[in-house]
Structures are given as structure tokens and as C-alpha cells.
C-alpha atoms as one frame of an Amber mdcrd trajectory, in Angstrom:
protein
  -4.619 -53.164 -35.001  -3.220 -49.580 -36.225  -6.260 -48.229 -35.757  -6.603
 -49.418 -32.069  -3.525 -48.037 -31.496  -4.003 -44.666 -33.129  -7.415 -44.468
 -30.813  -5.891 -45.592 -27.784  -3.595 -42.642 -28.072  -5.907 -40.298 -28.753
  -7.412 -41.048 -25.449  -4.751 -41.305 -23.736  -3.503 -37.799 -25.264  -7.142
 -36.341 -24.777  -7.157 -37.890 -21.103  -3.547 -35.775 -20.171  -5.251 -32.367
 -22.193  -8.321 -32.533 -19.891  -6.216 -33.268 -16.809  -3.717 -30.573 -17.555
  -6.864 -28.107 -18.164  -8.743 -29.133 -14.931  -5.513 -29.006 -12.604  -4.698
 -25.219 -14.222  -8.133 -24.074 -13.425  -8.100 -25.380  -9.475  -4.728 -24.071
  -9.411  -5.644 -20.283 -10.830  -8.194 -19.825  -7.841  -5.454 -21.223  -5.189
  -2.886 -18.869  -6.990  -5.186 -15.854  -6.872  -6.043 -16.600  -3.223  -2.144
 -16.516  -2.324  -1.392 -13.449  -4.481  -3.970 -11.595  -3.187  -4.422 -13.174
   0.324  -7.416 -11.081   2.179  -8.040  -9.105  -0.888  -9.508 -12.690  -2.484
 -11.707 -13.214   0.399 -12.999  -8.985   0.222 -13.275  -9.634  -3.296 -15.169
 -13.140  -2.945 -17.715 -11.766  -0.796 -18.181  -8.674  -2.468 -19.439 -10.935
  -5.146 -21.819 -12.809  -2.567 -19.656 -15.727  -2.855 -19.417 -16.786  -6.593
 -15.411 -17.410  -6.700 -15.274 -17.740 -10.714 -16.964 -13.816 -10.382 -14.165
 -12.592  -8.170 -11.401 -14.626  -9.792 -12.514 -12.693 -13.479 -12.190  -9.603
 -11.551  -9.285 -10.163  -9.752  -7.444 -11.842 -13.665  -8.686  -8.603 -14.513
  -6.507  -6.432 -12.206  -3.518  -8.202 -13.167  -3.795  -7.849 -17.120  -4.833
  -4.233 -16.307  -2.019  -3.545 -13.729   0.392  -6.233 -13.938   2.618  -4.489
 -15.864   3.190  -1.398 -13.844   6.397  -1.078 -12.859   7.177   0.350  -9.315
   9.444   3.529  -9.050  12.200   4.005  -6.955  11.966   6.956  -4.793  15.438
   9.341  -3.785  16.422   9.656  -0.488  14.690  13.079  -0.205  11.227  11.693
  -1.310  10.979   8.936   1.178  12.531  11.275   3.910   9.489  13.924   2.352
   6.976  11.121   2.975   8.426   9.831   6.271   8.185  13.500   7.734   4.783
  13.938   6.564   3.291  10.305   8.118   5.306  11.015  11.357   2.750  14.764
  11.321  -0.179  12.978  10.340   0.370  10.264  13.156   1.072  13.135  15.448
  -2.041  15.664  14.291  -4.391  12.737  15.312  -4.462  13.682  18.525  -5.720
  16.833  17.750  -7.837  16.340  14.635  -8.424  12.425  13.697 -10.091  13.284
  11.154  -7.721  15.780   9.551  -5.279  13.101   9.974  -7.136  10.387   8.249
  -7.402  13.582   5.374  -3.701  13.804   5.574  -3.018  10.034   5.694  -5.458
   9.736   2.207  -3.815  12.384   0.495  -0.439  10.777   1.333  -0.800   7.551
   0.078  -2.536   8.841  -2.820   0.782  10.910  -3.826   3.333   7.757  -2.521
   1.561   5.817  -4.723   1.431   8.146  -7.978   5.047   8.592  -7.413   5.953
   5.050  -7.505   3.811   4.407 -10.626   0.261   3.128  -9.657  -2.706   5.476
 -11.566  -2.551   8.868 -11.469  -6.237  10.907 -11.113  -8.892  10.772  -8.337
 -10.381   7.303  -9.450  -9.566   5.349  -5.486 -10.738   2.274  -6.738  -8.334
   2.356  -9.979  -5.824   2.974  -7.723  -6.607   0.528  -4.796  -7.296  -2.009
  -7.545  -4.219  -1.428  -8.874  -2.546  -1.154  -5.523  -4.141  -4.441  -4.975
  -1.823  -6.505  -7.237   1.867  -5.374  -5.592   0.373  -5.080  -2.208  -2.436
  -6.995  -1.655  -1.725  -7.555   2.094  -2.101  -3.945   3.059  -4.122  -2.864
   0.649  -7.183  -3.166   3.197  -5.558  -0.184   5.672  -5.873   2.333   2.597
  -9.436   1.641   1.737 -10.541   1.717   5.996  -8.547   5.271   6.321 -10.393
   6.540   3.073 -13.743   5.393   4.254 -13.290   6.230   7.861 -12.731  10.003
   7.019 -15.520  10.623   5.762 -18.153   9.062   7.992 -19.552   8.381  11.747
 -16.705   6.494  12.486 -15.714   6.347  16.151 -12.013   7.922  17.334 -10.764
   4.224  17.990 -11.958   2.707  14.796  -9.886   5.915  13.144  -6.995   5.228
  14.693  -6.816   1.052  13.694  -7.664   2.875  10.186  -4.525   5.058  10.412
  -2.716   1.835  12.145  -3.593  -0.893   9.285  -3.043   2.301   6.515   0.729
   2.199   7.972   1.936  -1.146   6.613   0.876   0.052   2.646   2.760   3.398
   3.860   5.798   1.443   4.732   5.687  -1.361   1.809   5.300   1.606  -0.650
   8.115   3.894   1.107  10.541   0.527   1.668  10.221  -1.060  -2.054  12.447
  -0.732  -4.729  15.376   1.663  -2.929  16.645   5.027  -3.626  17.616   5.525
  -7.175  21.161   6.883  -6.316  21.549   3.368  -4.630  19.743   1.117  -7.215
  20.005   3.184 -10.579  17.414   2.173 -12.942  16.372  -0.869 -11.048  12.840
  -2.246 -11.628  10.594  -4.876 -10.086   9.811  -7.830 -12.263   6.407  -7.078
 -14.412   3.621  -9.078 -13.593   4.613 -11.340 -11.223   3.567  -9.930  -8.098
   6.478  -9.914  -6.422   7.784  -6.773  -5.028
């Protein structure tokens, strides 16, 4: 009789293990599809479909970059970046593609300044990018490719349009540090 009783609860403790185990699996791939939004689905095809592919590289991103922690910026530095987006808007209509240049370089610096990877590696950075701001992380990577290529004037400017929203979530995040001091975002969670 003790020794039905020990096996029942062995299955029954082995039954809740493999539940618990199946239920955090399905629930990593629905939490890295709302964390990253329209970066999952980019990543997902990128990897012709195979979800447990893009979901490694995606787990990947966040041990690599999860635990960068966004910098404030002073008042001068966004007011520095907000003058030189308002030019590049305006210098489209005489160069789009100098603008696009412009726009690049811009977020490039904004985003060294707040923390993300310093150096010329884009994809480091957009990666990187990718895991604080997945939602606009898309308008970065059309303005890099779009000023480089045979991309038409109007497909420039949604380039320079999408770019805008990672322009303002970097610029908007984390306040000035005269107003916030030393404030940081939590690590690793995603949330900014």
C-alpha cells in the first residue's frame, strides 16, 4: 500500500513537472511575440518560418542586451538632437538622400548616447535596439537601407517617417538627468 502511494505521487508530481515545462515553453514564444511585436514576425521569416530558430535568436538578444541600461539625456542633448531631426526632415526636400545620411548618422549617435553599442556594427546595434524598442525598430533599419539604394523619393520619405517614432522613443525615454538624477530603467525587462 506505501508503495502505491509513493508511485502515485511520483506521477502525480512528474505529471505537474511536465505540465509546468510544456506551458513555459508555449508561453516563451507568446512572450517573445509581445516583447518584440513585428520584430518576431521579421525575425520569424527571416528564418523561413522555423519559430524555435527565431525565438533562440531573439533569447539571444535579450541575454546579450538585456542588461543595458538606457541613459538619460540633459536638456541640451535632446534639444541638440531635436534641432538636428527638425534639419534633416527639412533637407529632404532638397537632398532625400542626404537626409536619410543625416537621419542614419543621428540615430546612430542618439542611440550610443543612451547606451546601446557603440562602433559601426548596425545590426549589433539594431539588435540591441531591438529589445527596448522593438516597435520602431523597423523605421531605423528602412532609412539605413533606403540610403543607399534605388529606392524611390516616396519610399524615402515613409523611411524617414517610420525612422521618427525610434527618434522620438529614444529622445522621450528616461528624462533629463537634472530632472531624474541617476534614474535608470529596470534591466532586462523590456520595459522602457
Amino acid at each position: 500500500m506505501t508503495t502505491a502511494i509513493i508511485i502515485v505521487a511520483v506521477v502525480v508530481v512528474a505529471a505537474i513537472a511536465a505540465f509546468l515545462l510544456l506551458r513555459r515553453r508555449t508561453a516563451g514564444g507568446r512572450g517573445l511575440r509581445g516583447r518584440f511585436g513585428p520584430e518576431y514576425d521579421r525575425v520569424v521569416a527571416r528564418h523561413g518560418g522555423d519559430t524555435k530558430a527565431a525565438e533562440q535568436e531573439l533569447d539571444d538578444r535579450v541575454r546579450r542586451h538585456g542588461h543595458l541600461t538606457e541613459r538619460p539625456l540633459t536638456e541640451e542633448a535632446r534639444a541638440r538632437y531635436a534641432a538636428r531631426w527638425a534639419s534633416a526632415q527639412e533637407l529632404f526636400v532638397e537632398s532625400p538622400q542626404r537626409s536619410l545620411a543625416e537621419a542614419d548618422m543621428l540615430l546612430a549617435d542618439l542611440s550610443r548616447e543612451r547606451g546601446f553599442p557603440e562602433g559601426d556594427d548596425f545590426d549589433d546595434r539594431t539588435d540591441a535596439l531591438s529589445v527596448r524598442h522593438a516597435a520602431h525598430v523597423h523605421g531605423y533599419r528602412r532609412v539605413h537601407a533606403a540610403r543607399g539604394g534605388n529606392t524611390s523619393t516616396e519610399e524615402m520619405r515613409e523611411a524617414l517617417m517610420d525612422a521618427r517614432g525610434l527618434f522620438e522613443a529614444l529622445l522621450a525615454d528616461g528624462g533629463s538627468q537634472r530632472a531624474h538624477g541617476n534614474r535608470h530603467l529596470v534591466k532586462g525587462n523590456g520595459t522602457s
